[in-house]
MIMAR-886298 format. One line per 8 residues: for each residue x, y, z of C-alpha. Coordinates in steps of 0.02 Angstrom, whole numbers. Last residue first. Example, Ala and Ser with C-alpha at 12.3 -4.5 7.8 and 13.67 -1.06 7.14 Angstrom:
REM MIMAR-886298
684:-53:357 | 615:-225:390
//
This chain:
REM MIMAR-886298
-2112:-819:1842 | -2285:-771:1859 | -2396:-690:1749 | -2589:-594:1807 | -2574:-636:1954 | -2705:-742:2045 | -2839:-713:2161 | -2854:-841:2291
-2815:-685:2441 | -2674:-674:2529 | -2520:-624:2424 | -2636:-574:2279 | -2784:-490:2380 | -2613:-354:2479 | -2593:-347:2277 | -2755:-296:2244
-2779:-182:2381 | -2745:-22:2307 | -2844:-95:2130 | -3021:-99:2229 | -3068:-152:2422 | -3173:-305:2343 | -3021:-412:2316 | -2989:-411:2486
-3141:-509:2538 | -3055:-656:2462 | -2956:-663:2633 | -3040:-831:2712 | -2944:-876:2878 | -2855:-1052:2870 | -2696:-970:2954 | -2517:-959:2878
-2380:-978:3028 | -2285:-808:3090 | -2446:-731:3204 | -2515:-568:3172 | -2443:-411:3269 | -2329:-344:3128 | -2456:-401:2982 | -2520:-211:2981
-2703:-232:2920 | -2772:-129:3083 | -2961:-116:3111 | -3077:-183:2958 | -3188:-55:3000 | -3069:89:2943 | -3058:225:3055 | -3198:394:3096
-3144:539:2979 | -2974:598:2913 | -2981:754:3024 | -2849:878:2965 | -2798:1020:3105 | -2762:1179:3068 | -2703:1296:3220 | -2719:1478:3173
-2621:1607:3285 | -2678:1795:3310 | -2573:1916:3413 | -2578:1936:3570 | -2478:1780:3607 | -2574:1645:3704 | -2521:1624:3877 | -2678:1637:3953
-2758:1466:3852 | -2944:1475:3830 | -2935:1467:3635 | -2801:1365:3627 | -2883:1242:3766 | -3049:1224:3671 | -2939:1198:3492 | -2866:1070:3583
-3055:980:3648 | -3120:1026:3491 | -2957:938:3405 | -2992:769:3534 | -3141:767:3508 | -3133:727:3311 | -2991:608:3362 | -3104:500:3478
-3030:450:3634 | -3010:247:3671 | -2851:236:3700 | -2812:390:3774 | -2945:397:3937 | -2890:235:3987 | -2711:320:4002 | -2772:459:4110
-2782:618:4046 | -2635:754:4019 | -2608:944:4054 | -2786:996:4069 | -2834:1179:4124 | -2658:1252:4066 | -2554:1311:4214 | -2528:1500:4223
-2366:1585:4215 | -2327:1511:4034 | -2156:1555:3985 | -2169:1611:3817 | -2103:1547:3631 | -2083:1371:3680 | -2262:1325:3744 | -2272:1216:3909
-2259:1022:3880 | -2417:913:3873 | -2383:752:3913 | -2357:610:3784 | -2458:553:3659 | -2429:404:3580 | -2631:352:3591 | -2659:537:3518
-2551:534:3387 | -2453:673:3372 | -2495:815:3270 | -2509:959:3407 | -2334:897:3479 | -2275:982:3318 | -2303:1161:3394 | -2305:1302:3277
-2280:1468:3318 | -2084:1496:3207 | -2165:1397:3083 | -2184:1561:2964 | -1986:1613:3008 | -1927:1455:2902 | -2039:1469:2742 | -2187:1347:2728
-2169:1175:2644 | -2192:1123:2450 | -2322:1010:2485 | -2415:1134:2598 | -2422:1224:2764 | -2481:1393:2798 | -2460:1462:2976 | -2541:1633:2989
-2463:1747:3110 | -2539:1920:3117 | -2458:2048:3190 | -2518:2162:3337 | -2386:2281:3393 | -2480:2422:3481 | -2453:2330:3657 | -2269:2354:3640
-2132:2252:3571 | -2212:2054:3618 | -2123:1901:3527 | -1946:1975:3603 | -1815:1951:3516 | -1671:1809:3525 | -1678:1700:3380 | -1553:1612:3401
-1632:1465:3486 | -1796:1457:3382 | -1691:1450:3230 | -1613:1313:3259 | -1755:1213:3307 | -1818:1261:3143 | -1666:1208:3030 | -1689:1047:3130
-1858:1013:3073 | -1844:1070:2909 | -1715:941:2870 | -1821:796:2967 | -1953:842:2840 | -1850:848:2693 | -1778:682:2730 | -1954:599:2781
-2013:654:2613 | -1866:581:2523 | -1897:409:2576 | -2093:421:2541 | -2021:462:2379 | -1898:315:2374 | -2036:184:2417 | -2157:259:2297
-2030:225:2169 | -2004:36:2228 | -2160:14:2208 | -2307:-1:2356 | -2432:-132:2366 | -2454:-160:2530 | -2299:-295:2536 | -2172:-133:2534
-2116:-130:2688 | -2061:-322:2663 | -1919:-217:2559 | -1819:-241:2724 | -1800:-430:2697 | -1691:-421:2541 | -1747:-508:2374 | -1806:-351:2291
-1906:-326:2105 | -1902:-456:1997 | -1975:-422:1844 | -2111:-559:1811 | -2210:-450:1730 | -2337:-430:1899 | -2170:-380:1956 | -2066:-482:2090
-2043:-525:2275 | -1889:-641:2311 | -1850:-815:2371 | -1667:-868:2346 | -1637:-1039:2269 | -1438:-1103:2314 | -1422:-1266:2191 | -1307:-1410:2284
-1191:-1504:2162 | -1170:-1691:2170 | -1069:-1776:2057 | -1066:-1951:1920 | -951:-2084:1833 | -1022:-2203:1726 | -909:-2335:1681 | -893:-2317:1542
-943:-2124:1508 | -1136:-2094:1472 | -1112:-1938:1623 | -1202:-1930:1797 | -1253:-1794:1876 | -1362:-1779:2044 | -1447:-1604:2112 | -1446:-1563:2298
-1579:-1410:2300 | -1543:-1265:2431 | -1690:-1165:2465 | -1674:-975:2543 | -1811:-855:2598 | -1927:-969:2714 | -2053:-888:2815 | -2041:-708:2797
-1982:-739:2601 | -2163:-845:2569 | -2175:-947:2427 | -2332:-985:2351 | -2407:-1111:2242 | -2311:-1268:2255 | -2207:-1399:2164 | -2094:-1258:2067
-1999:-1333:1931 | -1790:-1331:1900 | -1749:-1390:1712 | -1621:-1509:1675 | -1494:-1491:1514 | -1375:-1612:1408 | -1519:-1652:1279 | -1621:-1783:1380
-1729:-1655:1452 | -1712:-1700:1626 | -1848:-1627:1743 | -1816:-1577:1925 | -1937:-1547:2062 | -1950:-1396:2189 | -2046:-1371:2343 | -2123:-1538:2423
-1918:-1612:2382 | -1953:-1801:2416 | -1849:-1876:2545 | -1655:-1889:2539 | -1561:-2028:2472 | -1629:-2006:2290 | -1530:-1824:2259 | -1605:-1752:2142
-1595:-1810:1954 | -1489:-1745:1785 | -1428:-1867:1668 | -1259:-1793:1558 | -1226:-1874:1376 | -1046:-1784:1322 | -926:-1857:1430 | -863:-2010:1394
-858:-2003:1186 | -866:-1820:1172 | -705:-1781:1268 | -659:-1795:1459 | -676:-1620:1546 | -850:-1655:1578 | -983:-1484:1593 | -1143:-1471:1641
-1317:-1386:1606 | -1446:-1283:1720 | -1617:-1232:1644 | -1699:-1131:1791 | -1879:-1050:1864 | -1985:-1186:1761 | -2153:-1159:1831 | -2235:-1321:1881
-2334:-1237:2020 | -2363:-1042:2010 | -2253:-923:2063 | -2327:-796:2162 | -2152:-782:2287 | -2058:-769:2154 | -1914:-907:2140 | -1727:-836:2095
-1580:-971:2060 | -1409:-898:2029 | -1305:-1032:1954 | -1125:-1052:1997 | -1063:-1139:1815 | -1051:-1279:1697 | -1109:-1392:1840 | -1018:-1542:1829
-961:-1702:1755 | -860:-1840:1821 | -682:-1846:1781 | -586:-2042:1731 | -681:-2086:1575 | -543:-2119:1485 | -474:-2021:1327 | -349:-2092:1206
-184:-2002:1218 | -111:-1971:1030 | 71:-2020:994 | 149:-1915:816 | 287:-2007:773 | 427:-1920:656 | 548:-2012:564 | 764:-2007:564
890:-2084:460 | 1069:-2129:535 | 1223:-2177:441 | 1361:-2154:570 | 1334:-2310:642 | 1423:-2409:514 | 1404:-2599:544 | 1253:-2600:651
1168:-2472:529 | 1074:-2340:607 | 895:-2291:656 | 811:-2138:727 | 644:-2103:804 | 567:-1929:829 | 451:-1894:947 | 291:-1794:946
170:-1793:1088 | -41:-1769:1093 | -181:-1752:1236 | -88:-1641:1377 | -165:-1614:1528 | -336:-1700:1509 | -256:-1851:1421 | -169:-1871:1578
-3:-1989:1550 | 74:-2099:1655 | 292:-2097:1614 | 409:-2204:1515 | 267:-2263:1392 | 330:-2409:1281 | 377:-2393:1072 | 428:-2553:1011
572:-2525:883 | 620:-2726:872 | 805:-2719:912 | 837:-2558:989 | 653:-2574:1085 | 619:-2391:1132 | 568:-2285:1265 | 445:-2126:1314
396:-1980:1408 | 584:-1941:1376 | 538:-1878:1201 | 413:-1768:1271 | 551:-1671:1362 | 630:-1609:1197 | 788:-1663:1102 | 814:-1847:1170
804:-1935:992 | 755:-2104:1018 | 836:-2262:982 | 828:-2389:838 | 972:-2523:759 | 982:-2601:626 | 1057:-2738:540 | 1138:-2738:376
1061:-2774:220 | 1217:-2810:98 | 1119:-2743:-49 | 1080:-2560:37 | 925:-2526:73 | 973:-2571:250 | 781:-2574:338 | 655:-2478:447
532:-2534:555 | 409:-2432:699 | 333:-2501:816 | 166:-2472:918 | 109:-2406:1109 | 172:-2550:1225 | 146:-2519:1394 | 287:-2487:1502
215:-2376:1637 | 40:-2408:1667 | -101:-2325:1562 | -177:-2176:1650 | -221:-2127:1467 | -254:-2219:1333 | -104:-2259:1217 | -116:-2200:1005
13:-2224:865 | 39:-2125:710 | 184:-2124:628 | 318:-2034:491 | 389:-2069:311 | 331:-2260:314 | 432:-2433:296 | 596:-2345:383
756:-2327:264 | 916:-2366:336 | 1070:-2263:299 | 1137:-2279:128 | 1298:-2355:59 | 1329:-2264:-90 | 1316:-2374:-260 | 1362:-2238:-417
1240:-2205:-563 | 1326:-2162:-732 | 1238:-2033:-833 | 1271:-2032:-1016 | 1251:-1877:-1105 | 1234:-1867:-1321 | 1247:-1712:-1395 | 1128:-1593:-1506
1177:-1425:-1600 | 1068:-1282:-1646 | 1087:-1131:-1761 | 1044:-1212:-1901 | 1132:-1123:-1986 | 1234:-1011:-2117 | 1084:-982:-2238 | 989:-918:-2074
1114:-780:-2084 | 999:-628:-2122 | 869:-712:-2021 | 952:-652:-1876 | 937:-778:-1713 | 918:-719:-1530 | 875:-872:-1419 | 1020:-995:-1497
1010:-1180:-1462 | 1101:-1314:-1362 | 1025:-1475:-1368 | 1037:-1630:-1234 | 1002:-1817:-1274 | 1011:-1911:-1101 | 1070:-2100:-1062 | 1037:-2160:-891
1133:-2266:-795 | 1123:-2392:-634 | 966:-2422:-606 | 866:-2524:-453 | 999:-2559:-333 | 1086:-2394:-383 | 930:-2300:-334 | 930:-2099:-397
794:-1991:-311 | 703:-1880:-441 | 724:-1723:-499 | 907:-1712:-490 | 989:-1559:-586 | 1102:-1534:-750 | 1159:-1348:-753 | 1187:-1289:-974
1330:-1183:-988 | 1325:-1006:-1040 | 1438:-927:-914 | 1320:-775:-861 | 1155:-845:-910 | 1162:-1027:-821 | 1051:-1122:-914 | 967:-1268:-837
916:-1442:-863 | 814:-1574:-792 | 846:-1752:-705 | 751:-1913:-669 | 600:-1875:-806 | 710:-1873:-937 | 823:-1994:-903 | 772:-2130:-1013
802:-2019:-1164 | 728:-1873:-1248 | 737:-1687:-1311 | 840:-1625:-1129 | 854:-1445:-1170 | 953:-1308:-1152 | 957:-1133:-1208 | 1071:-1031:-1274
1137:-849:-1283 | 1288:-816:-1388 | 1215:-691:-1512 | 1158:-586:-1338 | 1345:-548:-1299 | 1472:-635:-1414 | 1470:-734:-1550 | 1599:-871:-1563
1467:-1006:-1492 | 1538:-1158:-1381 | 1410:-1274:-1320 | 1445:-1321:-1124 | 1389:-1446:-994 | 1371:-1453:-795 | 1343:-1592:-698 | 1264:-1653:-521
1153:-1501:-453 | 1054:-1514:-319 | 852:-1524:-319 | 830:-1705:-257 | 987:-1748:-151 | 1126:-1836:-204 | 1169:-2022:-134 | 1144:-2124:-273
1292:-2048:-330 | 1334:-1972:-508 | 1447:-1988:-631 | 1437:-1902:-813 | 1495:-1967:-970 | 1482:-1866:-1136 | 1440:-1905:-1305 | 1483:-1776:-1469
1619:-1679:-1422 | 1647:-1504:-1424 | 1466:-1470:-1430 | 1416:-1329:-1555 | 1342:-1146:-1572 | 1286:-1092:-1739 | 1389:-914:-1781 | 1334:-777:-1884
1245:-707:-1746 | 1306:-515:-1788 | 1473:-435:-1703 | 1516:-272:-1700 | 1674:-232:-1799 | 1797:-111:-1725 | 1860:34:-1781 | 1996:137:-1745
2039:313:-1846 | 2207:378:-1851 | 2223:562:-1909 | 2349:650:-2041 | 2414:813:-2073 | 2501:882:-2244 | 2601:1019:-2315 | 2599:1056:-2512
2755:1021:-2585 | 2710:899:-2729 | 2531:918:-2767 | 2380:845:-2667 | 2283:1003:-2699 | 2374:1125:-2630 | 2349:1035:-2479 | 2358:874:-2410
2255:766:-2276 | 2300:590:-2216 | 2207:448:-2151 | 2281:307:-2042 | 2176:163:-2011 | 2175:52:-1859 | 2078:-103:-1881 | 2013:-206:-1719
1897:-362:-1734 | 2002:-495:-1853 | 1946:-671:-1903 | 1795:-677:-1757 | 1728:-504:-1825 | 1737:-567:-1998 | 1718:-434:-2142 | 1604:-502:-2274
1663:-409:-2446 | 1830:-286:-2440 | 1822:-99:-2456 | 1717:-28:-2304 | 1710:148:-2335 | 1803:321:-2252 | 1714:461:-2301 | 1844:612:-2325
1737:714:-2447 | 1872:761:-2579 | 1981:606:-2569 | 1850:487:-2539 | 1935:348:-2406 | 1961:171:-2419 | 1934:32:-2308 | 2002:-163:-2281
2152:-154:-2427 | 2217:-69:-2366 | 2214:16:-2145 | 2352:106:-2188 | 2417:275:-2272 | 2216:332:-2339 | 2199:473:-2444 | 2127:643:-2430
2143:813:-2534 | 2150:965:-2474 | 2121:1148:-2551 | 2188:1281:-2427 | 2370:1328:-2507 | 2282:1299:-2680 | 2311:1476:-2738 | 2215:1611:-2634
2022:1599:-2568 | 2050:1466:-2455 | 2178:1557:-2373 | 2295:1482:-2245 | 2197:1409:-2100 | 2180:1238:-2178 | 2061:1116:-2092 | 2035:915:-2080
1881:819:-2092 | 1845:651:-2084 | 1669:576:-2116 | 1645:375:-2044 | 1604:193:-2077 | 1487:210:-2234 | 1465:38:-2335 | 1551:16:-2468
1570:-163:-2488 | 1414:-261:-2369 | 1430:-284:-2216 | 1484:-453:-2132 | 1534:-354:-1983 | 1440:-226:-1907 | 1546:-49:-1898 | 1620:31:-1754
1699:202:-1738 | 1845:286:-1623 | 1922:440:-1696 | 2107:509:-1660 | 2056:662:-1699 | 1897:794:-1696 | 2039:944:-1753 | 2107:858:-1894
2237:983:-1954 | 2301:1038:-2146 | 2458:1128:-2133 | 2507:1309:-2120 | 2633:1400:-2199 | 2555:1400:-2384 | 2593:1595:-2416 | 2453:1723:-2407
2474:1913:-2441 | 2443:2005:-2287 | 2330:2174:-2352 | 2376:2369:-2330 | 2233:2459:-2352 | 2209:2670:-2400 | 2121:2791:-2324 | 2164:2974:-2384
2191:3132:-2289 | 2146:3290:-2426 | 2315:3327:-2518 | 2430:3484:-2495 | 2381:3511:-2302 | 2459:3659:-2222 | 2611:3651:-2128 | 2655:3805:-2183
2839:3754:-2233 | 2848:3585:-2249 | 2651:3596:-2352 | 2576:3428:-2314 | 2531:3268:-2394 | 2415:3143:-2301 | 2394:2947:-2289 | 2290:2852:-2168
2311:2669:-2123 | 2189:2508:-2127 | 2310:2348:-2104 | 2257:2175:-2173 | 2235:2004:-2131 | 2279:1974:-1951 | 2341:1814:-1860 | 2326:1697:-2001
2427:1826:-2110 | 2575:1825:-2010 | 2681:1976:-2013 | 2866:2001:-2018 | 2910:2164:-1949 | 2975:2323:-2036 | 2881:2326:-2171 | 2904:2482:-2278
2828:2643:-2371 | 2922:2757:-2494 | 2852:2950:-2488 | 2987:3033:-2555 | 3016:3174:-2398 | 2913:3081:-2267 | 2992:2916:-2294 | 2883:2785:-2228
2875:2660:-2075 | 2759:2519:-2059 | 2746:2362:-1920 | 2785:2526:-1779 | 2745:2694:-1849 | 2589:2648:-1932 | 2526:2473:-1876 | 2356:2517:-1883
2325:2704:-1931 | 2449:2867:-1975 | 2567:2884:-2111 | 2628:3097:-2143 | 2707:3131:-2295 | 2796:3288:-2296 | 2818:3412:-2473 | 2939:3539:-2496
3076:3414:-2527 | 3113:3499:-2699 | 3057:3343:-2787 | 2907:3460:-2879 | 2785:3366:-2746 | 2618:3438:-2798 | 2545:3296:-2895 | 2577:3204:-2735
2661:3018:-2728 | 2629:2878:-2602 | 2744:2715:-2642 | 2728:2531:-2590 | 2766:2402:-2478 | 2953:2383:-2455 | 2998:2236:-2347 | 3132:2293:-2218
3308:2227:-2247 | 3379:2058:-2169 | 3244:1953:-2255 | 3127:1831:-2197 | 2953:1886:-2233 | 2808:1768:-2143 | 2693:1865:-2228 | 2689:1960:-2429
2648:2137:-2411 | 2513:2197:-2528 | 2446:2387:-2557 | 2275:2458:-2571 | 2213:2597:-2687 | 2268:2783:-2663 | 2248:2926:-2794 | 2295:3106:-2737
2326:3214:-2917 | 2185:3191:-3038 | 2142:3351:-3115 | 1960:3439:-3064 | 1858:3511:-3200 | 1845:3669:-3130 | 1685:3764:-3040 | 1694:3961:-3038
1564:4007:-2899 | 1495:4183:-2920 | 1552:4343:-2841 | 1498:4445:-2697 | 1620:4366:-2546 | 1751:4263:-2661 | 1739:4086:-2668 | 1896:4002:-2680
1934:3908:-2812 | 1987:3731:-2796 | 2155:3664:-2892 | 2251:3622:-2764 | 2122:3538:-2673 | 2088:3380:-2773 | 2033:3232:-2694 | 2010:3084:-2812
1953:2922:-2708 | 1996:2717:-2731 | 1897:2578:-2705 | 1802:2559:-2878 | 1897:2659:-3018 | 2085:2651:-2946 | 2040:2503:-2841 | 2012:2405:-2999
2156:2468:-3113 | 2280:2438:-2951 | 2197:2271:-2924 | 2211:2244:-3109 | 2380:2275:-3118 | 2455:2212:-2971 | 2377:2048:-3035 | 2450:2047:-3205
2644:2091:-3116 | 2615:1980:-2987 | 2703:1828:-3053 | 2828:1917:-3109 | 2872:1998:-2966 | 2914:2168:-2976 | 2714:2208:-2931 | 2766:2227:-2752
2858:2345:-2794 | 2735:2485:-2761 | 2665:2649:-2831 | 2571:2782:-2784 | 2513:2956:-2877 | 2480:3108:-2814
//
């Protein structure tokens, strides 16, 4: 089968056709041979023929974008086996078959129906086959064959990144690299020239140029000014097929701006300027402003100011404003037409950021000349001193003169002036003014005491123009008089023991003065001298603001005397003196052998014989518990409500055990505490509580005389007697204990209830001989004496 195609009519294509066809045919292209196979045949041996080329196929062209009223023709397939009888069919199946390309079945002629476009598919893969008409059977193995787009130059060149926006430094150099364009062909880069472009520049000459194969665009001229021209717009255009006549073309616009560089020195407009200023403005303000212009921009136009010399230097300083670039000329000092009237100031402007590339082009500096013209204001009046101090004792009358203050027009025509005081608080009303001379007088009587120090404020205006005022601060401090006496700093609480020993300090007192150091500060403690002398305490100055209370005696008894009160005299160093009397309250107490004190109240007298405090609270508790287990056994004596007797074969024994810790409550059911009374307290014998007696005891009481003087020894034989003879004893056994303490003391009763209330001459040193439980009964009576005292 052979194929052929028009497509090589051309001339152009006739060499290319060619050697496609030539190529494919040995490369691409595939020899299938059926017709003349043999068969094998079931016993005999393959017969292998050299096969005869009949089916070849290669790949066909179809040119795009086709115009024409008739359908492109594309090629030709051709069998070995069609005789041109028609008996053959060609069948096209694949992309596009059927629909872009249609072919004769009977000869085999293929065609485009449709115009294609080569940038929106390349090439067609399609199947060809030859067939039998009549059997249907296949003539020529199914063979794969291309259809390609052939490329025409329908697209043009297309900056896809456009318009561009670039900046460049100005003053560089010639050739320096601004920016890389780049435009794109979608025909075929690989056909012709239709994808080859070339660039060149339609404006922005002679100020750039562009490489026409890389599409860098290039500074072309030598020291571009930024402040001549800033914004170039250039126009660069792409071409294909190399630039030649026909070829289709695109172009871009690319903007670019130079960035500027400090190539620019700033300068003064003018030379001198004149500046006016009143005396009037205040220290700190602003009075001028002043400019350099620099054609840089941004951080090449920064500056700085500076006053290099002249008169004024010191009076005024400058400042640079960053945002509008001008230099801020401020007071330092006040200005004083009467004593200058102009200053002359040399000021420089200079740039911060300089580049070194450019220093030929400087200096980058620029001086001028300011002259400052000082204008006459009429002032207010000007006091002598910026405030005042003046001082007034206190309790001073009403109207007395306290200082003055002056103040005068600094102005030349030195007006008169007036003063008056500025009623803004209450202490300014405590006070008046002279408006002629500015003597300050007291309004009110002051008490240094109450409040020691006022501020005022004082104001003066011109006569002729009241509305200029000036104001000064005085400061009036109240000078102390000795006008409060002194006293007691506070409510003393004055103990004496009652061994205290004489001369023994028992208190340091000191005072107080509510006038200051100078009238109050040196206090003089005495007693009273109208009353007679003290025979139990004494006083004792100690020249250093304090007094010390001394005992004058040995003893001091709380059952005679248990409060003192001591009238004690102060007098300050004030002029004149001033002094008070302030009674001390001394309480009388008993105390430690340390000194501790240890009760001031009269019902600790108890506790004279030596006993503590401790002991005190135990004998305390003792009498508690007792009286406790007293009651709990009366109550249980009165609900108890059996029998003590059963039957005559209940004998018990009842032993009554007493000790520190107390017996149980049914084992003092027996006892009797009328046993334990004293016998000189006794009272008559009651009848047991357990029984009713039926016979009368042999003794119930003895006469009174008997009593006293009865022995206690005979009086337990003469119980125990009784218990044992007693009818109306249980019948079961009792035992009565009774502690005999032996025969009494013969020093009789030491109780101090019965002796008289005034000391006595009689000798007690025999105390000291009754060993340590006596010694303090030997210390409050006896000449022994303790071992420390308070």
């Amino acid at each position: 089968m052979r194929i052929t195609s028009t497509s090589c009519i051309c001339p152009v294509l006739v060499c290319l056709c060619f050697v496609q066809r030539c190529y494919g045919a040995a490369h691409h292209g595939s020899i299938k041979v059926t017709r003349n196979q043999t068969k094998h045949i079931e016993g005999e041996t393959e017969v292998h023929h050299r096969p005869k080329r009949g089916w070849v196929w290669n790949q066909f062209f179809v040119l795009e974008e086709h115009m024409g009223p008739d359908p492109q023709y594309v090629g030709k397939l051709h069998s070995n086996s069609d005789k041109g009888d028609g008996s053959v069919k060609y069948i096209l199946t694949g992309e596009g078959a059927g629909t872009i390309f249609i072919i004769d079945d009977t000869t085999g002629d293929i065609h485009s129906t449709k115009s294609l476009d080569r940038e929106q598919k390349t090439h067609y893969v399609l199947h060809a086959q030859a067939i039998d008409r009549r059997t249907n059977k296949p003539l020529e193995p199914e063979s794969e064959f291309i259809i390609k787009v052939q490329d025409i130059n329908d697209n043009a060149p297309k900056f896809t990144d456009g318009p561009y926006i670039v900046t460049v430094p100005e003053m560089s150099e010639m050739g320096t690299s601004v920016l890389q364009v780049t435009a794109t062909d979608a025909d075929d880069p690989t056909y012709g020239n239709s994808a080859r472009v070339v660039y060149s520049i339609l404006q922005g000459q002679p100020y750039f140029s562009v490489d026409p194969k890389t599409g860098v665009i290039r500074t072309a001229l030598h020291n571009m000014d930024r402040e001549a021209r800033e914004h170039y717009s250039v126009v660069i255009q792409a071409k294909d097929m190399a630039g030649q006549v026909g070829g289709l073309s695109g172009s871009t616009t690319v903007n670019i701006t130079l960035t500027d560089v400090n190539d620019n020195p700033p300068r003064f407009p003018q030379k001198h300027y004149q500046l006016y200023v009143p005396e009037s403005a205040q220290v700190g303000s602003a009075v001028g402003k002043i400019k350099a212009n620099d054609a840089d921009t941004g951080s090449n136009a920064d500056m700085k100011y500076t006053i290099i010399n002249g008169d004024g230097s010191g009076v005024f300083s400058i400042s640079t404003d960053k945002e509008t670039r001008e230099g801020i000329l401020s007071l330092k000092k006040p200005l004083n037409y009467e004593k200058k009237k102009s200053y002359t100031l040399n000021i420089e402007g200079a740039n911060t950021h300089l580049d070194f590339r450019f220093s030929h082009l400087g200096p980058f500096k620029d001086v001028t000349m300011l002259k400052v013209i000082v204008g006459d204001v009429d002032e207010p009046p000007l006091f002598t001193m910026p405030s005042y101090v003046m001082e007034v004792y206190e309790n001073a009358k009403i109207g007395t003169p306290v200082g003055t203050v002056t103040a005068h027009d600094p102005d030349a025509a030195n007006s008169l002036v007036r003063y008056f005081i500025d009623h803004n608080t209450e202490e300014d009303r405590y006070f008046t003014i002279d408006a002629s001379t500015g003597t300050i007088k007291t309004a009110k009587i002051f008490d240094r005491e109450e409040t020691p120090w006022y501020n005022i404020t004082v104001a003066a205006s011109e006569i002729d123009n009241p509305g200029l005022v000036s104001h000064v601060p005085v400061g009036v401090r109240i000078l102390d008089v000795n006008d409060n006496p002194p006293e007691l700093a506070r409510d003393y609480d004055v103990i004496v023991c009652e061994n205290t020993k004489p001369g023994q300090v028992i208190q340091t007192i000191t005072a107080t003065d509510k006038d200051n150091s100078a009238n109050g500060a040196r206090f003089h403690f005495s007693l009273d001298e109208g009353l007679s002398l003290n025979p139990n305490f004494t006083l004792r100055n100690n020249e250093d603001n304090t007094a010390s209370i001394l005992t004058r005696r040995r003893r001091y008894s709380r059952s005679t005397q248990d409060i003192y009160y001591l009238p004690v005299l102060i007098s300050d160093g004030g002029v004149p003196p001033l002094s008070s009397s302030s009674t001390l309250t001394i309480r009388v107490c008993a105390c430690e052998r340390d000194g501790r004190v240890r009760t001031c109240h009269a019902e600790a007298f108890l506790s004279s014989a030596g006993l503590s405090t401790g002991a005190l609270i135990a004998i305390l508790l003792c009498i508690v518990i007792l009286l406790a287990i007293v009651v709990l056994f009366i109550t249980l004596r009165r609900s108890k409500k059996e029998p003590l007797i059963i039957s005559e074969e209940d004998v018990r024994e009842n032993v009554v055990t007493y000790d520190d810790e107390g017996g149980g409550e049914e084992d003092t059911e027996a006892f009797d505490i009328t046993a334990l009374r004293n016998p000189s307290a006794a009272e008559e014998l009651k009848y047991r509580r357990d029984v009713r007696p039926e016979v009368k005891p042999l003794s119930r009481h003895h006469p009174s005389s008997s009593l006293d003087s009865i022995d206690v020894q005979e009086f337990i034989k003469q119980r125990l007697a009784e218990a044992d003879l007693d009818p109306s004893v249980p019948p079961y056994d009792s035992l009565q204990t009774y502690a005999y303490e032996g025969h009494r003391s013969e020093a009789g009763s030491i109780s101090s209830l019965d002796s008289a209330t005034t000391h006595s001459d009689q000798d007690y040193n025999y105390l000291g001989d009754w060993g340590p439980e006596f010694k303090k009964l030997a210390e409050l009576y006896g000449e022994v004496e303790p071992e420390r005292t308070t």
